[in-house]
KELO-189072 format. One record per residue (C-alpha): residue in three letters; residue number from 1; x, y, z negated. Coordinates in pm, 1 decimal. Each point is the difference from the previous one (the first is absolute). Layout:
% KELO-189072
+-----+-----+----------+----------+----------+
|   r |   k |        x |        y |        z |
+-----+-----+----------+----------+----------+
| Ala | NUM |        X |        Y |        Z |
...
+-----+-----+----------+----------+----------+
END
This chain:
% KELO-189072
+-----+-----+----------+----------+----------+
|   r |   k |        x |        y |        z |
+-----+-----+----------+----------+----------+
| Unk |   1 |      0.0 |      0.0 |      0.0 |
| Unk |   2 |    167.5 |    367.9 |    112.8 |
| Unk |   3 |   -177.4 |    216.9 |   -148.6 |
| Unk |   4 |    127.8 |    116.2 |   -328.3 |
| Unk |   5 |   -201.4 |     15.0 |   -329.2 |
| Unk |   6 |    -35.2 |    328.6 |   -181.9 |
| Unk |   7 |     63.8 |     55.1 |   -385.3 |
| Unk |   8 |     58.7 |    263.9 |   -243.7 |
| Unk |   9 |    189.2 |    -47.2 |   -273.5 |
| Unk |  10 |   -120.9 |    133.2 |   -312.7 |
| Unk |  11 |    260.9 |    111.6 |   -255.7 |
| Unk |  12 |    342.5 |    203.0 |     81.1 |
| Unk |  13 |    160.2 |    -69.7 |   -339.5 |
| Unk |  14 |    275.0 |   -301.8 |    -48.4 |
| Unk |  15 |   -103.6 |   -257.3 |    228.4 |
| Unk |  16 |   -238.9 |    206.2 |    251.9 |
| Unk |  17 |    281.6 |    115.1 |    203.3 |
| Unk |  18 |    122.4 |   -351.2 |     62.1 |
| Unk |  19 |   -342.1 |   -106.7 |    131.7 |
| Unk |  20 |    -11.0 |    273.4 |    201.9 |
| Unk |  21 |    359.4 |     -8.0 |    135.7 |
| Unk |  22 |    -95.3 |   -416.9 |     66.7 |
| Unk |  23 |   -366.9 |     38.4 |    153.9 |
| Unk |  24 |    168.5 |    299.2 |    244.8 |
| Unk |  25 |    281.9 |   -211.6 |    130.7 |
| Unk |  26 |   -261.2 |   -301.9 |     57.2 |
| Unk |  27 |    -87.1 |    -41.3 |    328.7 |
| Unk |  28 |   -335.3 |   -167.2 |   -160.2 |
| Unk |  29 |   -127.1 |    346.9 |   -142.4 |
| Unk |  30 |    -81.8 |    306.8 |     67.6 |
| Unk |  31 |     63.8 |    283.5 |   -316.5 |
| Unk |  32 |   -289.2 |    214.9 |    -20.8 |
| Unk |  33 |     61.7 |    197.4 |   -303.1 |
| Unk |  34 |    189.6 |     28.5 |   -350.2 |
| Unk |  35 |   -235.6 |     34.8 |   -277.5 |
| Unk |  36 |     69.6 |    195.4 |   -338.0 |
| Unk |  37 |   -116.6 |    200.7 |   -260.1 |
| Unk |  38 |    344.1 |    183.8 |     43.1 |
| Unk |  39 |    -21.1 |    161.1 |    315.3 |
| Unk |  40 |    347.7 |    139.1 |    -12.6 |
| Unk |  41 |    118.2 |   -419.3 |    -89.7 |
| Unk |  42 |   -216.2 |   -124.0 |    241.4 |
| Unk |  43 |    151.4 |    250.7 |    277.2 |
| Unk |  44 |    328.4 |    -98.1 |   -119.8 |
| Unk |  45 |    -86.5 |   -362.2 |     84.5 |
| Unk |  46 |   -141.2 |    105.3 |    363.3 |
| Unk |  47 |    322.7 |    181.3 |     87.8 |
| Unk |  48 |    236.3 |   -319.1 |    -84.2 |
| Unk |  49 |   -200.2 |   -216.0 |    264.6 |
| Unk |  50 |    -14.4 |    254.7 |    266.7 |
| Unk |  51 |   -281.8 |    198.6 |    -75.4 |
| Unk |  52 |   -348.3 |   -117.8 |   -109.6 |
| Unk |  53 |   -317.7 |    145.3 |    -65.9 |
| Unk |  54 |    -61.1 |     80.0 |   -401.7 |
| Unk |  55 |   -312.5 |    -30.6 |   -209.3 |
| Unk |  56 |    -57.3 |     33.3 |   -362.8 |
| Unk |  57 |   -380.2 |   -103.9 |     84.4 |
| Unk |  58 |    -29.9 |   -365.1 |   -109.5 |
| Unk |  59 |   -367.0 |     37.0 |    142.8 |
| Unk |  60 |    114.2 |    150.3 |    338.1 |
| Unk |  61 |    211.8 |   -291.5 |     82.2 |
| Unk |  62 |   -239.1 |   -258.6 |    -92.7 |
| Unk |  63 |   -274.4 |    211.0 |    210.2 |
| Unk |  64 |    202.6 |    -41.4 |    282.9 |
| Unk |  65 |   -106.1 |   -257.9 |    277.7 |
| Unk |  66 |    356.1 |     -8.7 |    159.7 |
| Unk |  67 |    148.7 |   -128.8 |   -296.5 |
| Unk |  68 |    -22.5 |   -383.7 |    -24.9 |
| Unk |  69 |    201.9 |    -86.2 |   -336.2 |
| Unk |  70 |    206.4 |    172.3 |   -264.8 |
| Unk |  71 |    252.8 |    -80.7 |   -198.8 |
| Unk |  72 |      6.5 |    110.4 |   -339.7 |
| Unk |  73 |    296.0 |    139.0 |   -254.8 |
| Unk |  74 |   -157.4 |    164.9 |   -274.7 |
| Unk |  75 |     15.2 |   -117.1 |   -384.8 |
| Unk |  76 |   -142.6 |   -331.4 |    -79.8 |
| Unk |  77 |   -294.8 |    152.6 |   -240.2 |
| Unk |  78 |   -118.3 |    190.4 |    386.2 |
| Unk |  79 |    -18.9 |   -331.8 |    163.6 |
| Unk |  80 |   -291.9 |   -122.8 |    -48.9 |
| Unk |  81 |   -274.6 |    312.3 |     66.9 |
| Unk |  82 |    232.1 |     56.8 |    320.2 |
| Unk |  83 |     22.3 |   -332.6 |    109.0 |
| Unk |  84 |   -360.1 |    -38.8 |    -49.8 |
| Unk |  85 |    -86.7 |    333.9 |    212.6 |
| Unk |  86 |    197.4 |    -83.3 |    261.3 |
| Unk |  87 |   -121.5 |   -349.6 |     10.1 |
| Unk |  88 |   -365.9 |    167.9 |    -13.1 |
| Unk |  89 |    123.7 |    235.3 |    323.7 |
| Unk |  90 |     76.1 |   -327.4 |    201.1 |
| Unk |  91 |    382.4 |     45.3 |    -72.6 |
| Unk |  92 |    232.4 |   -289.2 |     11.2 |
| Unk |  93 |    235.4 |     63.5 |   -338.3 |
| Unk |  94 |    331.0 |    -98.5 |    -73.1 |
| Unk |  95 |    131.5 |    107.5 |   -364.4 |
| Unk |  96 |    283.1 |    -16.0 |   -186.4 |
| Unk |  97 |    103.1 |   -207.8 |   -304.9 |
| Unk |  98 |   -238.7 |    -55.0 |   -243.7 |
| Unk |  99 |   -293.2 |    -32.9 |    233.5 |
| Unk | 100 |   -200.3 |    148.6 |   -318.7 |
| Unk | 101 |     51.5 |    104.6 |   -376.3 |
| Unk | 102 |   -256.6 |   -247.0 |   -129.6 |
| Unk | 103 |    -70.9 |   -338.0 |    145.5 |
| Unk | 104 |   -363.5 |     63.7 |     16.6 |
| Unk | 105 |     31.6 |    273.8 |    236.6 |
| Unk | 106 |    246.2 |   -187.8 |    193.0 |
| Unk | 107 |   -286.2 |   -260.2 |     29.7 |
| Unk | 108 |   -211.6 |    259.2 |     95.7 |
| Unk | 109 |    210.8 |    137.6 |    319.9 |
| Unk | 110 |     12.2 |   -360.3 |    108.3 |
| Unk | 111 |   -351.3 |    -73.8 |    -15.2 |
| Unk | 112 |    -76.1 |    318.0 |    197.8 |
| Unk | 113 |    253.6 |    -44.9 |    268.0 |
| Unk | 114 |    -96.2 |   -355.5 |     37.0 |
| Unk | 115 |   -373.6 |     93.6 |     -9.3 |
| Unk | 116 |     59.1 |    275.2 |    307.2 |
| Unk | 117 |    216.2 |   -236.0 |    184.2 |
| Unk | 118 |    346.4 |    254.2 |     -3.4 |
| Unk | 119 |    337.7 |    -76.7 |   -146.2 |
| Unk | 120 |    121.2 |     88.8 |   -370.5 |
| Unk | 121 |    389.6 |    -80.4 |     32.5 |
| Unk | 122 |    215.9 |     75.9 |   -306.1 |
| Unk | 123 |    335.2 |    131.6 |    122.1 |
| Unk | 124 |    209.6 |   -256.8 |   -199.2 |
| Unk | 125 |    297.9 |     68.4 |    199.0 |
| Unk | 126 |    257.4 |   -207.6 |   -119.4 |
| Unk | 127 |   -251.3 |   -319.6 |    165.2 |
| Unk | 128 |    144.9 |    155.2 |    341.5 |
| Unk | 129 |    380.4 |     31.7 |    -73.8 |
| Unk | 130 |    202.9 |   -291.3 |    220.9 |
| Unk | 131 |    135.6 |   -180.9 |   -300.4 |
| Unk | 132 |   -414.6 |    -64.2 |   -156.2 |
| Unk | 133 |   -110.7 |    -72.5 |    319.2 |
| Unk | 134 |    308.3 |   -263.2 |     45.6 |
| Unk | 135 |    -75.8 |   -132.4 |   -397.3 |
| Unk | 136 |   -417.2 |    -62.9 |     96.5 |
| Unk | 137 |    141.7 |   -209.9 |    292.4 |
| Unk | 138 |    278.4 |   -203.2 |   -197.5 |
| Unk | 139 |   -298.9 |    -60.0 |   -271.1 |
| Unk | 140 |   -319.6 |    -83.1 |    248.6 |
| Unk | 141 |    262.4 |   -236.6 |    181.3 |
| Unk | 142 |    120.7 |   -179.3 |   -280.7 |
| Unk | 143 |    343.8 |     80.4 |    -11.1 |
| Unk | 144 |     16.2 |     86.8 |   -380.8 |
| Unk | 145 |   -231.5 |   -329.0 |    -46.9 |
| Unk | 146 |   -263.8 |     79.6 |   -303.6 |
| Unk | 147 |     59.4 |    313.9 |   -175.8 |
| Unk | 148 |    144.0 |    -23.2 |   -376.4 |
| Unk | 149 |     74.5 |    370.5 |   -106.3 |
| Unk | 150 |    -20.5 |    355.3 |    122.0 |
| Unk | 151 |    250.0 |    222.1 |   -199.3 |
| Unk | 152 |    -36.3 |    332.3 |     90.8 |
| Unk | 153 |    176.3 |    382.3 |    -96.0 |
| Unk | 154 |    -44.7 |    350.3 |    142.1 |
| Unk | 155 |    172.6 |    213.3 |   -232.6 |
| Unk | 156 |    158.4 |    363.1 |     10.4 |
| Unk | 157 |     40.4 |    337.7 |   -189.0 |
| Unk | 158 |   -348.0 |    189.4 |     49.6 |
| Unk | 159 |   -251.4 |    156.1 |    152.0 |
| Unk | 160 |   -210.3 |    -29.8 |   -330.8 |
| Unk | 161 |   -306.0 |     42.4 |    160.8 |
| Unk | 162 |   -253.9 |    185.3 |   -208.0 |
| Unk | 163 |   -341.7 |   -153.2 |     68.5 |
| Unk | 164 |    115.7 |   -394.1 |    -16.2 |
| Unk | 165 |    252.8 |   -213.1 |   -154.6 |
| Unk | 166 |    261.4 |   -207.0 |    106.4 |
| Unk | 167 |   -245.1 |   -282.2 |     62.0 |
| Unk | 168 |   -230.6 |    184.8 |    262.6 |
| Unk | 169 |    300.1 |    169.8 |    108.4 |
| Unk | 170 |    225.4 |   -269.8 |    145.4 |
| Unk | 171 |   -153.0 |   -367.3 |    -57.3 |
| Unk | 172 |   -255.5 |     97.5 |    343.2 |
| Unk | 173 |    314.7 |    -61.6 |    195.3 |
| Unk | 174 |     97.6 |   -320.9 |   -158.3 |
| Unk | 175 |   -357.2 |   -136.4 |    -53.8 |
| Unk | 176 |    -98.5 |     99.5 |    358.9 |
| Unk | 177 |    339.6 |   -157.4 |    184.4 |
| Unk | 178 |   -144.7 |   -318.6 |   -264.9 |
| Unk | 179 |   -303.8 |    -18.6 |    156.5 |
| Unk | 180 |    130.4 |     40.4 |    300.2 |
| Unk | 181 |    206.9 |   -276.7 |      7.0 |
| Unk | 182 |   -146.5 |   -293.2 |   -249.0 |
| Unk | 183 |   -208.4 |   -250.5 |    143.0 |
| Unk | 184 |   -329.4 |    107.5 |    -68.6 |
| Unk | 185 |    105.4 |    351.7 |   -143.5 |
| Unk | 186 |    -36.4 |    145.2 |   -296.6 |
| Unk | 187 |   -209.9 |   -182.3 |   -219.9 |
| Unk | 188 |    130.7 |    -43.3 |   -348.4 |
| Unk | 189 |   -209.9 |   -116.1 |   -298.5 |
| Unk | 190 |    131.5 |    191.6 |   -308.7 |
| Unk | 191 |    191.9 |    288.1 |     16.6 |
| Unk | 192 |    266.8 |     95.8 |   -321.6 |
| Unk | 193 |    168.2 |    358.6 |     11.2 |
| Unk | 194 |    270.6 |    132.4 |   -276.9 |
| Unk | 195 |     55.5 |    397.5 |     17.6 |
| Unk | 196 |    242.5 |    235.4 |   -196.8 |
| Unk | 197 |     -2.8 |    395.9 |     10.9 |
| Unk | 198 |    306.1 |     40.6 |   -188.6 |
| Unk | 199 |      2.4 |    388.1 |    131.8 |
| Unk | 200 |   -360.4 |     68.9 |   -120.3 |
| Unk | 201 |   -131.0 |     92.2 |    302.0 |
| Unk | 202 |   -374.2 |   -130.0 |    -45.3 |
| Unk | 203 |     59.7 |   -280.7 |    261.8 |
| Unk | 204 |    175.7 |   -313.8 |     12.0 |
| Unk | 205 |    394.9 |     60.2 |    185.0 |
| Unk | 206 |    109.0 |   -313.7 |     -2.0 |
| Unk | 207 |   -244.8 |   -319.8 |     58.9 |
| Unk | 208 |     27.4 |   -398.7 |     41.8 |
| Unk | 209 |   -265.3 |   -203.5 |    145.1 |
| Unk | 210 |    -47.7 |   -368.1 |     57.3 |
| Unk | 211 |   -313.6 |   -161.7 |    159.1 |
| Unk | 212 |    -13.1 |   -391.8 |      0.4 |
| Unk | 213 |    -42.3 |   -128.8 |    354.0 |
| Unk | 214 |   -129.8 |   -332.7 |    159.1 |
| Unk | 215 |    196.9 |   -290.7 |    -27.7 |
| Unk | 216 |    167.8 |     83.6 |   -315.0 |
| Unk | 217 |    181.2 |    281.4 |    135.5 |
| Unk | 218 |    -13.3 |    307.9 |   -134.3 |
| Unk | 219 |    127.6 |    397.3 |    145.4 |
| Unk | 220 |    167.4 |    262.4 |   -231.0 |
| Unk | 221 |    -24.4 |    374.5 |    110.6 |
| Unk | 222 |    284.2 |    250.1 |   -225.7 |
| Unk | 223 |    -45.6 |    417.2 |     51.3 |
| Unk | 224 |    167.9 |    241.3 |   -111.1 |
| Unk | 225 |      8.5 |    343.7 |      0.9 |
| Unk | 226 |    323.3 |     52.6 |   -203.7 |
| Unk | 227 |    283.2 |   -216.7 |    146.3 |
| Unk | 228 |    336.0 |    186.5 |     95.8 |
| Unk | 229 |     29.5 |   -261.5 |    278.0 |
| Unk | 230 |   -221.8 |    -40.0 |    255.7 |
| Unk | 231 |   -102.8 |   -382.5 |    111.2 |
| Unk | 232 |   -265.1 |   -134.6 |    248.1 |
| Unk | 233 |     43.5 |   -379.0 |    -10.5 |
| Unk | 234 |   -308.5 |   -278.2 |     45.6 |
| Unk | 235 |    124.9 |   -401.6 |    -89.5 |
| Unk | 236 |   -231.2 |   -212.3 |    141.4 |
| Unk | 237 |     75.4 |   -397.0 |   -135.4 |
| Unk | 238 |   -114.3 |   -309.9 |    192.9 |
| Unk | 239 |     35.6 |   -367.7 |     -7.0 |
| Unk | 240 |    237.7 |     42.4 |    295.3 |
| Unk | 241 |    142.7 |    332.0 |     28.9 |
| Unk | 242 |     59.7 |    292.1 |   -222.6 |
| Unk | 243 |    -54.5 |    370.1 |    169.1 |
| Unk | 244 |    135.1 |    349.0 |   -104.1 |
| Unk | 245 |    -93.2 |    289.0 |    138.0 |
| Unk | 246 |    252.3 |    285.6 |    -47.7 |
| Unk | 247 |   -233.9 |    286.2 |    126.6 |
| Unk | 248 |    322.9 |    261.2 |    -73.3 |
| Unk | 249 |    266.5 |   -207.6 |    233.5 |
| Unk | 250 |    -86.3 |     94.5 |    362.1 |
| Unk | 251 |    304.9 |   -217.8 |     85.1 |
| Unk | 252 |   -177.0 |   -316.7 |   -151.0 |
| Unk | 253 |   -321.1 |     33.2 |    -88.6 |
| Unk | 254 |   -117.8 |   -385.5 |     -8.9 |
| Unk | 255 |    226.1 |   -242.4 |   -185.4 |
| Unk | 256 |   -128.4 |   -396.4 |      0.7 |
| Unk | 257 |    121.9 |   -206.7 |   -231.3 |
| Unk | 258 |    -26.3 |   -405.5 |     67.6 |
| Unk | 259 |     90.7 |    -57.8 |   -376.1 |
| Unk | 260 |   -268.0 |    -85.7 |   -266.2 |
| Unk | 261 |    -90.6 |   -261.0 |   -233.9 |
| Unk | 262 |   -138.2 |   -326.9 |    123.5 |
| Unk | 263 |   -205.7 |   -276.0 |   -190.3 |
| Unk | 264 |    246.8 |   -347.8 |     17.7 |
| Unk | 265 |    -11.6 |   -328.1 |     69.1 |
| Unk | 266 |    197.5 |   -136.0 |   -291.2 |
| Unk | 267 |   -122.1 |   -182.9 |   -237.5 |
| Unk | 268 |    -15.9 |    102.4 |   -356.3 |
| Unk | 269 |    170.3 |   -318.8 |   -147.7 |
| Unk | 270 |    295.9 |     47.7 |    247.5 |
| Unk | 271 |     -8.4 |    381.1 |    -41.4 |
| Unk | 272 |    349.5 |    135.6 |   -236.4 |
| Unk | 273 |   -261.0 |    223.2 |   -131.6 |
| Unk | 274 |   -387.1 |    -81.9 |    -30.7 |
| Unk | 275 |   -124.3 |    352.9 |    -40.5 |
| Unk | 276 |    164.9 |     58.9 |    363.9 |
| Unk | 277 |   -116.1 |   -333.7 |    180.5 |
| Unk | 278 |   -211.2 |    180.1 |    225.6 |
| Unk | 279 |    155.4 |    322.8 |     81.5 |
| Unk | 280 |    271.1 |     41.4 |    296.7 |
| Unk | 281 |    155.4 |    286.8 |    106.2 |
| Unk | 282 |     28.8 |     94.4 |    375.0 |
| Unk | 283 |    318.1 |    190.4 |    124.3 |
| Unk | 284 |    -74.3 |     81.9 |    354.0 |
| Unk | 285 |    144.8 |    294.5 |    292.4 |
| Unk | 286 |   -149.3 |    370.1 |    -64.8 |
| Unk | 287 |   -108.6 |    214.9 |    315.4 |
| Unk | 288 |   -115.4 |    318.3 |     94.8 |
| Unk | 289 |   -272.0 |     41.8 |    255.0 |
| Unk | 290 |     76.0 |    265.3 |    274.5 |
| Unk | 291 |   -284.1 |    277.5 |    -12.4 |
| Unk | 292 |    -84.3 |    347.6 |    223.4 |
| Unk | 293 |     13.3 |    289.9 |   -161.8 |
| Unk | 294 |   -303.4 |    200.2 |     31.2 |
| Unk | 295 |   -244.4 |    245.7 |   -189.3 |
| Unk | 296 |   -224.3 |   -218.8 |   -161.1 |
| Unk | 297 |   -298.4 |    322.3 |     34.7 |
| Unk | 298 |      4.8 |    -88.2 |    385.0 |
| Unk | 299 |   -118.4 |   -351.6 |    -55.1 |
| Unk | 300 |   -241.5 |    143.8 |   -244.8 |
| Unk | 301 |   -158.7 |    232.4 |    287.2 |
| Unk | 302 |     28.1 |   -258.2 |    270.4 |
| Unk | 303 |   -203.0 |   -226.7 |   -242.7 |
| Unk | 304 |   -211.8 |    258.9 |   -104.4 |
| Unk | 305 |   -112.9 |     50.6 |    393.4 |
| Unk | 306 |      3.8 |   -364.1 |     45.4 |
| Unk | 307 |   -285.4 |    -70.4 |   -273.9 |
| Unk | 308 |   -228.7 |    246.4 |    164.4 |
| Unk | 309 |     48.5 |   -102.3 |    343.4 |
| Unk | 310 |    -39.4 |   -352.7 |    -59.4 |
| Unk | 311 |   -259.6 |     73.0 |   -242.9 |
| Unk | 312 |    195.2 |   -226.4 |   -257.7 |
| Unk | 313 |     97.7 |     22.7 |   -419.8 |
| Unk | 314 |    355.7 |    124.4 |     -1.2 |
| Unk | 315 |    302.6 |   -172.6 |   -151.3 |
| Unk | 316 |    -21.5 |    200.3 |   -322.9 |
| Unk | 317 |   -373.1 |     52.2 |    -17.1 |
| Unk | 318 |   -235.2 |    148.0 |   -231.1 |
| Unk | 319 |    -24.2 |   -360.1 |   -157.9 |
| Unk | 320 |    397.8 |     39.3 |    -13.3 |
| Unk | 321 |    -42.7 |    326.9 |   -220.4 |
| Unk | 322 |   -259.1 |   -112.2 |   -184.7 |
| Unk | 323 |    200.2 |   -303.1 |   -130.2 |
| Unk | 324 |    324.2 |    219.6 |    -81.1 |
| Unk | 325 |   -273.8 |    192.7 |   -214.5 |
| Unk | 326 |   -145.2 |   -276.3 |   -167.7 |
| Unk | 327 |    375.6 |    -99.9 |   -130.1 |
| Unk | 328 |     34.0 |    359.9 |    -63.7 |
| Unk | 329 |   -340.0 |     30.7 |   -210.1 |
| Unk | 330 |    115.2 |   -294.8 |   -200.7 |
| Unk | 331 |    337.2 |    106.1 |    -82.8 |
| Unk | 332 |   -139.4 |    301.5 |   -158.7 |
| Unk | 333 |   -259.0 |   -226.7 |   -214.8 |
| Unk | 334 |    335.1 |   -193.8 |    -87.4 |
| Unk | 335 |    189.8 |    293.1 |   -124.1 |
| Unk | 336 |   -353.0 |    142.0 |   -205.1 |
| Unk | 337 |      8.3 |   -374.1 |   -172.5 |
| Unk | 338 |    403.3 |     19.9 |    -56.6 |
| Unk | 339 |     85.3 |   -252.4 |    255.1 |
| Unk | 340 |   -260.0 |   -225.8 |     12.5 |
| Unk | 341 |    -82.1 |   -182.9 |    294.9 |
| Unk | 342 |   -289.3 |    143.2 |    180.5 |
| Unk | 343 |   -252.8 |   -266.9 |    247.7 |
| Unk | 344 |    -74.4 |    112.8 |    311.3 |
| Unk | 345 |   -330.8 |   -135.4 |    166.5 |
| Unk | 346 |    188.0 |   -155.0 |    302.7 |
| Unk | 347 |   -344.8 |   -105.1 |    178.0 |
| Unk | 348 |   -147.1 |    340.6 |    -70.8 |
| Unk | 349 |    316.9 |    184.2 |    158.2 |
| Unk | 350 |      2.0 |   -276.2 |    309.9 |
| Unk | 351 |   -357.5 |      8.9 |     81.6 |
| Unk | 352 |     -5.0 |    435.0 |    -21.6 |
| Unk | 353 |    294.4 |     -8.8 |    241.0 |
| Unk | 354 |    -24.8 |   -323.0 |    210.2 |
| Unk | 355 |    355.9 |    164.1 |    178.4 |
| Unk | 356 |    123.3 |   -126.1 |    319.2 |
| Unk | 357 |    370.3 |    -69.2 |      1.8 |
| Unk | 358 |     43.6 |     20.6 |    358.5 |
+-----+-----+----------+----------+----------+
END
């Protein structure tokens, strides 16, 4: 299809401008307008990509019949009433991480896309990025063999955001590349979250989360706010293969690992030790899949234009969002009930999203 869809992106503040610079360089849209309260930020925006028309008329846009989606960068409390207009104007919506600040208006925003037959995507970037789209494949075709562990930490020095802590902050990234790439996604039944605020700031700076997962396995999640150092790493464990993803190493992103533990053959009355007559461990080669380089926002747009034209659920859906938000929800009941595990109602979250992993 050659004609190009038209969007306006709504929000010029930290992540706006990167939508915009990403939808204008897509040969897939067309970039009506920039979309602001600021009109002097949202100018700013427009001159960086060329020159675009500016609006600080959230109506206007929506009112306009040339427009057929939006994408939108605003706070997470603003998602859901604009989400919901645009969604009532006949817009197609992408938004950016959280898809909402509460999971029932997340559940909401899904219901009324789905309802009106358009496409809620939540811009969970990091599911587009060469090395998570090379770890879903390794996983769907069995190269790690059954998943044991997800270890994952995304730690640096700041920003201390002031609305949300560290939780709502960074674990969308993690959760969302989790659901991304687990058979199945995202579908943990308890949820347990520790949190410290050792500065006083109100909020938790520093988090740990860990969700049991099928099988026995289980994922831990550590933020931070507060770290000197700055480390984005993901361990992903399998009966097979071990992964690490080394988000910071450009040179050697992937690392696989054929070393693990393996359940043995020996017999327990021949074994030197009984308590280790069933455990092996495997020493194998380590290698480093070859990957492009490339902006991972591009493959969000091309998808993005892809859903509506093939009038499809994207890769990270609203079903995908709504997930991340359930784990989110849940975390924040854990750290209320000092660390407690907290159940989520997998077969209420799976039949509100019914996702398509395409």
């Amino acid at each position: 299809m050659s004609t190009r869809l038209s969007v306006a992106v709504i929000g010029a503040g930290y992540w706006g401008p990167n939508l915009a610079r990403n939808f204008r360089a897509s040969p897939d849209w067309h970039l009506a307008v920039i979309c602001d309260l600021d009109a002097e930020r949202a100018q700013r925006v427009a001159d960086s990509v060329g020159g675009v028309p500016v609006s600080t008329s959230l109506d206007d846009v929506l009112a306009d019949p040339s427009i057929d989606a939006v994408a939108v960068a605003t706070p997470a409390r603003t998602h859901h009433p604009i989400v919901l207009a645009a969604l009532k104007a006949g817009k197609h919506v992408i938004v950016e991480k959280p898809l909402a600040d509460e999971r029932e208006r997340g559940a909401e925003m899904v219901a009324e896309a789905r309802a009106r037959g358009l496409v809620l995507m939540a811009d969970h970037t990091y599911c587009y990025t060469p090395a998570v789209l090379k770890i879903r494949e390794l996983i769907a075709d069995g190269f790690l063999g059954d998943i044991l562990f997800v270890d994952s930490v995304r730690i640096n020095l700041g920003l201390i955001q002031p609305d949300v802590d560290v939780f709502w902050d960074l674990a969308p990234h993690d959760l969302s590349i989790m659901d991304f790439i687990l058979p199945g996604g995202l579908n943990p039944e308890t949820v347990a979250a520790h949190g410290a605020d050792p500065l006083g700031t109100g909020k938790s700076c520093i988090g740990y989360l860990a969700m049991p997962l099928a099988g026995g396995a289980i994922a831990h999640v550590h933020v931070n706010w507060l770290s000197p150092t700055k480390i984005r790493q993901m361990v992903i464990g399998g009966t097979k293969r071990t992964l690490v993803w080394d988000d910071l190493n450009p040179q050697q992103r992937l690392s696989v690992y054929d070393r693990g533990v393996d359940l043995s053959l020996q017999s327990k009355d021949t074994a030197a030790d009984p308590r280790a007559a069933n455990i092996s461990y495997r020493l194998g080669d380590t290698w480093s899949p070859a990957l492009p380089e490339r902006e991972a926002l591009a493959g969000v747009a091309v998808e993005f234009a892809a859903a509506i034209r093939e009038h499809r659920e994207p890769r990270t859906s609203g079903g995908s969002g709504l997930r991340v938000l359930s784990v989110l929800e849940a975390a924040a009941g854990s750290l209320q009930n000092l660390g407690a595990p907290i159940r989520i109602d997998v077969t209420e979250t799976n039949a509100e999203v019914e996702d398509v992993k395409a």
